[in-house]
Residue, then its C-alpha position, 0 to 999 in steps of 0.5 A: x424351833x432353831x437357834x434364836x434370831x437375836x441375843x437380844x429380846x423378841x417382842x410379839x407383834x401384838x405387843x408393839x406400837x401400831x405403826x411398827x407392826x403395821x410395817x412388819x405386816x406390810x412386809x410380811x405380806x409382800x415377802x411371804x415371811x418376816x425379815x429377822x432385823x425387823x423382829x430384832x429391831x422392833x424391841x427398841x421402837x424409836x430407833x426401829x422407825x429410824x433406821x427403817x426411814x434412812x433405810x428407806x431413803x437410801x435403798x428406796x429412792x429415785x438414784x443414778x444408781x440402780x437398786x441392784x447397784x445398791x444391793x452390791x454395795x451392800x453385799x460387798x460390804x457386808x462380806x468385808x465385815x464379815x456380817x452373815x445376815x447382810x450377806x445373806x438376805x441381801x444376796x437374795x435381793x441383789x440376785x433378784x433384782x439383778x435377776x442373776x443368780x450367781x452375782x451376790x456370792x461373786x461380789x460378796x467374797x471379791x467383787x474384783x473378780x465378779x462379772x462387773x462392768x468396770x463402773x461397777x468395779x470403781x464403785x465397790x472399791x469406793x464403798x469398801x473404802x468408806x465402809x473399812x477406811x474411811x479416813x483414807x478418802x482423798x479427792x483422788x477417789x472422787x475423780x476416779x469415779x467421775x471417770x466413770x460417769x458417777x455425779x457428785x450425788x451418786x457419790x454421796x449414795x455410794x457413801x451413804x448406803x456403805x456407811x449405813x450398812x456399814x452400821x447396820x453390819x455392827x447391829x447384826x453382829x451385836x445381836x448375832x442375828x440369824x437370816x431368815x431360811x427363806x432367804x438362802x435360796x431366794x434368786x437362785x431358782x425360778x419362781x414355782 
């Protein structure tokens, strides 16, 4: 075995509520593995179902941004505050679902310089702001974006995902969560 996936405690499956190992079981079997923040999250239950529900609401809904557009947001985030598990295992999903195998490194090291449109390029510099200076946005901000064709509610989607992983990038560094192997080569070669 390697390192720990948390400084925190790791429950076992068959120690946890139902519906929490319900859920870690249902992702599971799409993924093929166990995601290490569901294990790292599952030793607080209440706060587990309430971050897989905003995580859920956000990454998961109909939205004028794309899932790959959302995984950028996280990915270029992530870079920014320097969180490992982030960068990792959502790279993984933003080169599936972007079906780009070189996207995640590019958007997260400097997504200025990534293959982007320059929609894309708006949207990013509006996530970091949020994520790294979110007591700088002017309206000035928002109206760079509508130029770009982003409504006031993909604004707020842009936001919301950059601030929530945003927390999410302070959880895995407290817990110095490790990403799962699976995910490091996830995207970037052809499916066997």
């Amino acid at each position: 075995m390697g390192a720990p996936i948390s400084r925190f405690p790791v429950p076992e499956l068959d120690e946890l509520p139902e519906d929490v190992r319900s859920r870690i079981l249902e992702v599971q079997e799409k993924a093929g593995f166990v995601p290490n923040v569901f294990l790292t999250l599952a030793h607080r239950p209440d706060e587990f179902r309430a971050f897989f529900a905003y995580h859920d609401a956000l990454m998961e809904k109909a939205s004028g941004l794309s899932k790959a557009e959302r995984e950028m947001i996280v990915v270029a985030t992530s870079g920014a505050n320097q969180c490992l598990y982030c960068v990792v295992a959502h790279g993984a999903i933003l080169r599936v679902r972007a079906k780009n195998p070189w996207i995640a490194d590019q958007v997260a090291v400097n997504h200025r310089k990534a293959d982007l449109s320059p929609r894309q390029h708006a949207m990013l510099d509006f996530a970091l702001k949020v994520a790294l200076r979110s007591s700088g946005i002017v309206d000035a901000d928002f109206a760079a974006l509508r130029e770009h064709g982003f409504s006031d509610q993909d604004i707020w989607d842009i936001g919301a995902v950059a601030a929530f992983f945003a927390m999410s990038n302070r959880l895995a560094n407290l817990s110095s969560m490790r990403p799962n192997d699976e995910f490091f080569l996830m995207g970037r070669l052809p499916k066997a």
